[in-house]
Every structure is written in structure tokens, then in C-alpha cells.
N, C-alpha and C positions, 0 to 999 in steps of 0.2 A: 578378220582384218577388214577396216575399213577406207574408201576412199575420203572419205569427208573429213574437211576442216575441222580438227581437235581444239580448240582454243589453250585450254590446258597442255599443250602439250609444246615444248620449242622446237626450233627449226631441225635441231642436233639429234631429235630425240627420235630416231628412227626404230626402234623396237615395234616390231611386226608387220612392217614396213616392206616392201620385196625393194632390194638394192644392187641388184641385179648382180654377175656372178662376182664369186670372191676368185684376186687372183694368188693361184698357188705358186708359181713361179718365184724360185729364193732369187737374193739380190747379196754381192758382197758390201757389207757399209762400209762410206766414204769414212776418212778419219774425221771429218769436222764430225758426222753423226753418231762417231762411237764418243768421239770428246762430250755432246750433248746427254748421254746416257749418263758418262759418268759424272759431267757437272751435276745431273739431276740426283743420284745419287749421292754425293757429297755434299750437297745443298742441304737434303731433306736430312743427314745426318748430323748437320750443322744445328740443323732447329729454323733454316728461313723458312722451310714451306711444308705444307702434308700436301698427300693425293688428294686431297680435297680442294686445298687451295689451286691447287696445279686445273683441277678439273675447272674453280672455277672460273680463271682466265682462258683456259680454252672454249667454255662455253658463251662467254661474254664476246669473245672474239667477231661473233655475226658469224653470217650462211658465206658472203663472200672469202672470208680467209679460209674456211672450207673448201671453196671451188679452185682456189687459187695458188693456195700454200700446202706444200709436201708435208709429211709428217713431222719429220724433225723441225721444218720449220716454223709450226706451230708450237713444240715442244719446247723451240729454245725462246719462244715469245713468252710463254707462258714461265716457263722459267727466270728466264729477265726480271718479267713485271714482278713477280714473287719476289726476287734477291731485292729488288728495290721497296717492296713495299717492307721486305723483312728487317732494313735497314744497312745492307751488306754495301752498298752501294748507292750514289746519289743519279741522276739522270744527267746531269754535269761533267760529276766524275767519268761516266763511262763516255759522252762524247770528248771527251777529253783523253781516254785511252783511247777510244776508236782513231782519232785523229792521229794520236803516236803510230797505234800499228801499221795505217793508212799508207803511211810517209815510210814506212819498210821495204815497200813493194807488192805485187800482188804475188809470188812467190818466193819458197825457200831459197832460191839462189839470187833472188834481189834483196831480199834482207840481210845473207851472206855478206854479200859485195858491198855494201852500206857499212858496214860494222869495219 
């Protein structure tokens, strides 16, 4: 293991790297993150995207979404861009759903009460 600058190597690419401890501590997932799981799984059975692809926007992403962004919330970026690039969806159309859902409220009992 070295400390010096790799040129070949990206920001992401931590293999032999000390990253200091891993935490074992389980977590129950929220539902928006089990939703993300199985979009991605549905996706990749549709045909928008492979683990490759998925890898590649998350690698494109920079060191900052890294520091910043939780896992699933890279997961559903990379997902996204993929259904977009796959042709499932336009960037239009979804600011255009996002807007719909928006105006529901920010919970299930304000969406309720709208309907």
C-alpha cells in the first residue's frame, strides 16, 4: 500500500486504501429505500440499464456526491440518469411528474385529503 498520488487510478477507487472502520451496526430501511431497490431491479429487467451502466454514473458522479449523498441517494441518481438515457423517460416528463406529486403534499395524509 502506497501513500502517493496514482494518476491511473480515480477518486472512487479505494482498493488498498485503509478507509478506516467498517460500521456493522444494521439499520431498518426507510420505504422510499426499499422502493429504490426495487425500481433498480425492475429497471435492469426492463432492459434500461446493466450494473455496468448503474456503475458508470455512479463513478461519474465526483468525490463530492461521495461526501455528501447517502447511498440510496446515489443509487436513485444513477438510476434516474440510466431510465433517461435508456429512453423510459424524458427530463421534462419527470419535472413534470415531480411537479404533480409536489402539489399532493409532503405526506400520505395530505395527499389523502386533496383527493
Amino acid at each position: 500500500m502506497s501513500d502517493t498520488f496514482n494518476p491511473a487510478r480515480r477518486w472512487h477507487d479505494m482498493g488498498g486504501d485503509l478507509a478506516g472502520p467498517i460500521p456493522t451496526d444494521q439499520h431498518d430501511f426507510s420505504l422510499w429505500e426499499k422502493r429504490v431497490d426495487a425500481l433498480m431491479i425492475i429497471g435492469a429487467a426492463k432492459g434500461f440499464f446493466t450494473v455496468d451502466g448503474l456503475r458508470r454514473v455512479l463513478e461519474d458522479m465526483g468525490e463530492d456526491a461521495f461526501e455528501n449523498m447517502t447511498y440510496y441517494e446515489r443509487w436513485i441518481a444513477s438510476i434516474n440518469q440510466n431510465l433517461i438515457e435508456g429512453g423510459a423517460y424524458t427530463t421534462a416528463e419527470l419535472a413534470e411528474k415531480m411537479a404533480e406529486v409536489a402539489k399532493r403534499g409532503a405526506t400520505y395524509g395530505d395527499a389523502a385529503s386533496a383527493s
